[in-house]
N, C-alpha and C positions, 0 to 999 in steps of 0.2 A: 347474542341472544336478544330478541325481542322485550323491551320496555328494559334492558339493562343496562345504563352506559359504563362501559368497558371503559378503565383509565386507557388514559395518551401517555407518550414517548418522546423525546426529544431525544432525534441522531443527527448531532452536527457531522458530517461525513467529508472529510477532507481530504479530496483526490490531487496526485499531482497537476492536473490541469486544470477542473472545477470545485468548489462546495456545493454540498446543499444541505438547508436545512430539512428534517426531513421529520412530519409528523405522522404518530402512529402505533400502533399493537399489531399483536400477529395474524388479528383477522384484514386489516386494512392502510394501507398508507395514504400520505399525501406530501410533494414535493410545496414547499410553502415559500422556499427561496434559493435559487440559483445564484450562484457569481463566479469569476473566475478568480482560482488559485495566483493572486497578482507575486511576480516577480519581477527584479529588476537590475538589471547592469550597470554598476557602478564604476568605471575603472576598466579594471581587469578581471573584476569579482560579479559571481550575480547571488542576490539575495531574494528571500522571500519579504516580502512588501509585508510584514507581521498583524501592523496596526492597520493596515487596510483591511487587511485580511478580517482581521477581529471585528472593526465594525460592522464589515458585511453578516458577519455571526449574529452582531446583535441588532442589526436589524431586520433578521431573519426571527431571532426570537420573539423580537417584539411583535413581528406579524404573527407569531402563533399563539404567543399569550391573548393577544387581542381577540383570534378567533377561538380560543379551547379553552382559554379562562382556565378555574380550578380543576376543569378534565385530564391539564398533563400535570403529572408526579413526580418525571426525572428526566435528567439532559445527562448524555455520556456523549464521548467525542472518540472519533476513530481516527486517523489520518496515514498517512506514508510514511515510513517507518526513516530511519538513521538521520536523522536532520535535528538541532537541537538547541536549547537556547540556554546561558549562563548567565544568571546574578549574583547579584551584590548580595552584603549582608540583610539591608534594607528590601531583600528579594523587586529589586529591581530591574531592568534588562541591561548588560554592560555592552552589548555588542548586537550590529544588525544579525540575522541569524544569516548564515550562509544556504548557499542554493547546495545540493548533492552532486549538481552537476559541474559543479564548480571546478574550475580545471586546475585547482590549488595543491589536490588532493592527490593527482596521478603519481608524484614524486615522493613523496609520503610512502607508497607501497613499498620502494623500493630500500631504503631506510628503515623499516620496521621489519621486514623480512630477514636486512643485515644482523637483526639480533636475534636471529636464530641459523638454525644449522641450513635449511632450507624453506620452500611455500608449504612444501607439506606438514610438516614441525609444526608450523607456524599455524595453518588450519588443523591439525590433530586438538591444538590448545583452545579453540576457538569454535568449530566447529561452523564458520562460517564463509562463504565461497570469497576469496581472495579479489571481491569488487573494490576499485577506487575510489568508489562514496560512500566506503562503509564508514559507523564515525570511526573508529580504531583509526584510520587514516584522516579523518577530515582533522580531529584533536590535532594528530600529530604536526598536523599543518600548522593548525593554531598554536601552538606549543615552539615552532620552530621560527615563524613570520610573527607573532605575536603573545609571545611568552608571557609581557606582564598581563593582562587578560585572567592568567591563574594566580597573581599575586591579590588579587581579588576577586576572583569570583570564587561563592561559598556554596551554588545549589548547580546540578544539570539536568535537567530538565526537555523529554524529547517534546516534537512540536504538539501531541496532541495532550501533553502532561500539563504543558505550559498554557495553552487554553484551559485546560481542567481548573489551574490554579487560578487564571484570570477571572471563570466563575464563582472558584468555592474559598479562593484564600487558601486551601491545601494546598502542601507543596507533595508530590511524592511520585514515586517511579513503576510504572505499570510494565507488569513481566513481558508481555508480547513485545513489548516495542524496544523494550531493554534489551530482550533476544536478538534484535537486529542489529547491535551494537560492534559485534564481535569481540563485546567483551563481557560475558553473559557465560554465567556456567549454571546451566541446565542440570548436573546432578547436588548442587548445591540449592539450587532456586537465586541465587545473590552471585553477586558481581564478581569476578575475578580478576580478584587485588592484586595476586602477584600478578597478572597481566600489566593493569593499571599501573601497578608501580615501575613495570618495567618499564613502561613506555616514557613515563616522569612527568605523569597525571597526577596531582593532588588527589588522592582517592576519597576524601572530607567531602568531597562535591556530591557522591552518589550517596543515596539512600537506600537504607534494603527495598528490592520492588516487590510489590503486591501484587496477590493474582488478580486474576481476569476476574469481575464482577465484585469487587471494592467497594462500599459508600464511600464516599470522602467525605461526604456533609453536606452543606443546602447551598441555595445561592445565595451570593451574600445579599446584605441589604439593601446595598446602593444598587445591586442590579433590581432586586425587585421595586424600587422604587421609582427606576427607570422605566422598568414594564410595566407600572401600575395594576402590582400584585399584590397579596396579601398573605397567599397560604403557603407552607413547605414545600420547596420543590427539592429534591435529592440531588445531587452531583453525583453520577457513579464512573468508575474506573469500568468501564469495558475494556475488551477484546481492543485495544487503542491503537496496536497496528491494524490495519483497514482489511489486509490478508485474514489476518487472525478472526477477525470479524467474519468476512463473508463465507470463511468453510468453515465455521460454526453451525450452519442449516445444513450440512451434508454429510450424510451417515457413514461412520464412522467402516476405514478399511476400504475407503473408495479413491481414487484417483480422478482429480480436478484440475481445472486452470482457474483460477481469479483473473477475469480478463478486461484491463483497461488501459490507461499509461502504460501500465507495463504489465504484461503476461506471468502471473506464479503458477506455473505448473508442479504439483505435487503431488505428496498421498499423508496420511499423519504416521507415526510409529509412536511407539511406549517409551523408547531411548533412544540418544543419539544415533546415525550413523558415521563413523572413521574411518570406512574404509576406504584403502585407495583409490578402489574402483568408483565410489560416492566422491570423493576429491577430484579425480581426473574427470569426471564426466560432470561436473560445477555445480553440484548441490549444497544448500546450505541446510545448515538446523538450526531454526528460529521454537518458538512455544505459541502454542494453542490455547484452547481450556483445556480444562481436564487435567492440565499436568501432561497435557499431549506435545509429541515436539512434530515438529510440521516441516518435512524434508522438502524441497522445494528450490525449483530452478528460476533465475531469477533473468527473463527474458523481454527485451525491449518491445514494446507491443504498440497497442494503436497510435503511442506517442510518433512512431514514425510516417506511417500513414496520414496524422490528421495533421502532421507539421506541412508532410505538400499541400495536401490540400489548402490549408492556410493559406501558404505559399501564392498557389494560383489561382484558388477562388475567393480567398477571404473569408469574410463571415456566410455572407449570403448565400447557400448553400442548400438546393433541391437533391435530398438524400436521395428518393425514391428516383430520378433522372439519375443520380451520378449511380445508381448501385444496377440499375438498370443498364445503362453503357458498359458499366465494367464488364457484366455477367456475360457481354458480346465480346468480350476480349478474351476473355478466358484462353483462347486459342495459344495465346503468348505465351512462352511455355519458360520465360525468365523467374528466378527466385534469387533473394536475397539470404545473406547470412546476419538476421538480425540477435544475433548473440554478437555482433563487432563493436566493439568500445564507438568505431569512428559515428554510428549512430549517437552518440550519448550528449551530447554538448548541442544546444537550442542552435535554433538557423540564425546565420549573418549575412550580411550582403557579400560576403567573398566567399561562403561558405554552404548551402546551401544544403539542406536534407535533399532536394531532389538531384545537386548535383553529386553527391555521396552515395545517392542509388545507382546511377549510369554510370558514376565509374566501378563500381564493384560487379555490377553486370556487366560491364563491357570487360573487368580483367577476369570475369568468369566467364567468355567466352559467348555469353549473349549479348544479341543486338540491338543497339539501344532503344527504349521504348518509345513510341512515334505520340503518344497520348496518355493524359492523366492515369486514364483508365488502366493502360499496359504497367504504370508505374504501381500502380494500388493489385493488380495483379500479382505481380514478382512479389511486392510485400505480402498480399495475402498466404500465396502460397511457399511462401519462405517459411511465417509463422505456422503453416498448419507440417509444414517437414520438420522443423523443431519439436513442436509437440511431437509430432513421430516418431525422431530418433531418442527425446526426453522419459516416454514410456515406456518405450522395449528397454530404455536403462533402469526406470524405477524396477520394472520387472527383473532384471537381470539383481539390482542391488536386494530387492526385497525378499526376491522366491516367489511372486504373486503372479498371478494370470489376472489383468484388466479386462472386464469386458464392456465395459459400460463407464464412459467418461464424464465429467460435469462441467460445464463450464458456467462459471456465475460473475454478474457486475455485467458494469454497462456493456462490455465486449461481447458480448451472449446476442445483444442486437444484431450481430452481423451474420448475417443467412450466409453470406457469401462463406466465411472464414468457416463457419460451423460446419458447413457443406466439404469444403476442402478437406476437413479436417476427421469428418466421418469415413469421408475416399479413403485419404492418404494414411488413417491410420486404422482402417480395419475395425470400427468400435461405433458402436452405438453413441449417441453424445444427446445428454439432455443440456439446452440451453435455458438459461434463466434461472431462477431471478433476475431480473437486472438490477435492482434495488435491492442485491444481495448484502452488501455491506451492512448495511442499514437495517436488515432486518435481522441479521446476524447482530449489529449493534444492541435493536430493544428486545432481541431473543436473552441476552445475557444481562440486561436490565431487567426485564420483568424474573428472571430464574433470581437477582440478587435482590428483587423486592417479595421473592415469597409469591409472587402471583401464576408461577407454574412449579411443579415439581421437579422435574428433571430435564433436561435440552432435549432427550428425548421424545417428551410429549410436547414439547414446543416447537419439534420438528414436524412434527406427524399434524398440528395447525397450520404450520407454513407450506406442508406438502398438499393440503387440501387448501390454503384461500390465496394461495400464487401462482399464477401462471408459468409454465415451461413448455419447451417445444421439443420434441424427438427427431433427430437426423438419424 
């Protein structure tokens, strides 16, 4: 409103491949600083770069303090869920954190599974899809390769828990991202210790988690004296899975994808689903707000795509040319199965995202792609067959009829995939937000500062000052 200044936002939003910092309320944003999500190969292990990572945060903040001064109120942090960090008593860091993709983890599944009757047992307990990088698996790796590790460490902490604390001094476990755990029991709200214990986790380490929209407390002092601040800024516990974030602006009994690194296609429900039909067709049950749980399929997305690309053009990169080429390809009538593990693991020079395309095209019987384009093809229209077979299952699990899909986050840019995906699956598709996370981030900042009433009328703002497009 005219002569009013509406408080500011801070959403640090931390995607598997990028951050940004990101300034704003629900009538308007502003991206203030980019970088990339840095990781690194050590060995035989890859890590997330932490403290690189972290600077880039704060000097993202420091360009927003500079420009918004006492305008912004509070900084919450969303990020990608199962990845995790452990300290000391002294809440210190005892270990690099490990990457999800890490191929530490694959053997893990099959050792944790051993203690029970079967996979499905073992997701009836969990309610979460039997992935290799869930932590349930990634622990058990640490636990097996590097035991003492729990002879001291006293907190765990997931990665966007562990920036929360780097700002506020709070240590504490935010429910969304503790759901991705697989070791999370949704009809309790708190962890599941006889899990924990089974597995021969010190269960001391976890703390009860907190819902979605938490204060934790302010920044500490040493950062405001870094930003040459003076007034209360609040640290809030959001929506800290980046999922949980983004389909917080989408009403409620609708069917979505959160589409970037990786593709979540789902829909919310009131309670778990266990059934076998939800187990065999690879849904998991993570948490929402609301006390919502958020059944969702957890699919390899533009990470595969923008690794060839990498690959063959590198940075330098004329979108509107390469999506233009592609849109002349279309002809190419190849598709990939990116639900395949052999996707999951970064490019090497003996190993290659684009040579992991040709050959699963070529043992499906198409012919190998002659140009980038044909290769970004197969993948487009892989991902929009997924979403297609992913719906007619939510439909079949729920009793629901979709007619109208959402897709939000950066992946909503792609006209190609949106297009594909309205064909292929018969439904209306609104794309956008692309700055869905993010605004799902200060949607549940501003509802924990009192500055709206309900997510409902903070939806019905974002549905009027953000752009979408209709396929």
């Amino acid at each position: 409103m005219e002569g009013i200044i509406l408080k500011k936002h801070i959403a640090i939003d931390l995607g598997a491949t990028s951050g940004r910092i990101i300034v704003g309320n629900l009538e308007e944003l502003e991206v203030i600083h980019r970088f990339e999500s840095f990781n690194e190969r050590l060995g035989d292990s890859y890590y997330w770069a932490i403290i690189k990572i972290f600077s880039e945060i704060k000097k993202g903040l420091s360009l927003a303090f500079k420009k918004y001064g006492d305008e912004i109120v509070s900084i919450a942090i969303d990020g990608w869920g199962v990845d995790y960090a452990l300290l000391d008593e002294s809440k210190s860091l005892i270990s690099p954190i490990y990457h999800y993709r890490d191929p530490r983890n694959k053997e893990s599944v099959k050792q944790i599974v051993s203690l029970f009757k079967n996979e499905f047992e073992l997701w009836e307990e969990t309610g979460n899809a039997l992935s290799s990088y869930n932590t349930i698996f990634q622990l058990a790796a640490n636990k097996r390769d590097r035991s003492s590790l729990f002879d001291i460490a006293k907190y765990y902490l997931s990665v966007p828990d562990y920036i929360a604390y780097l700002l506020s001094d709070v240590v504490a476990n935010e429910k969304s991202e503790a759901s991705t755990t697989a070791l999370f029991d949704s009809s309790t709200n708190d962890w599941n210790y006889d899990l924990i214990d089974k597995i021969n986790i010190p269960s001391s380490i976890f703390s009860k988690p907190i819902d979605s929209g938490t204060i934790l407390g302010e920044l500490t002092d040493n950062l405001k004296k870094e930003f040459n601040i003076s007034h209360s800024v609040s640290i809030i516990a959001t929506a800290t899975h980046d999922t949980a974030s983004a389909i917080s602006i989408i009403e409620d009994n609708s069917v979505y994808i959160s589409s970037g690194t990786w593709s979540l296609i789902g829909t919310n429900l009131k309670e778990k689903s266990l059934s076998k039909l939800t187990f065999d067709c690879g849904f998991t049950n993570e948490c929402g707000i609301n006390n919502e749980i958020t059944l969702v399929k957890n699919v390899m997305g533009m990470w595969i795509s923008n690794s060839i690309i990498k690959e063959e053009l590198g940075d330098k990169i004329n979108w509107k040319e390469l999506d233009e080429a592609t849109i002349k390809a279309l002809d190419y009538k190849g598709l990939i199965d990116p639900l395949d593990e052999v996707y999951l693991c970064p490019s090497c020079s003996n190993n290659t995202m684009k040579d992991r395309v040709r050959n699963q095209l070529i043992e499906k019987g198409f012919r190998e792609p002659s140009s980038i384009e044909e290769y970004l093809v197969a993948i487009y229209r892989g991902l929009a067959d997924v979403y297609r077979k992913s719906i007619s299952e939510l439909e079949e699990i729920t009793h629901k009829k979709f007619k109208k899909l959402y897709i939000v986050g950066g992946g909503s840019k792609n006209q190609i995939i949106n297009q594909l995906t309205a064909d292929l699956c018969k439904i209306k598709v609104q794309a956008g937000p692309v700055e869905a996370t993010a605004i799902g981030n200060i949607l549940i900042q501003e509802k924990a500062l009192n500055l709206i009433k309900t997510y409902e009328s903070g939806r019905t703002l974002i549905n009027k000052n953000y752009e979408t497009t209709n396929y």
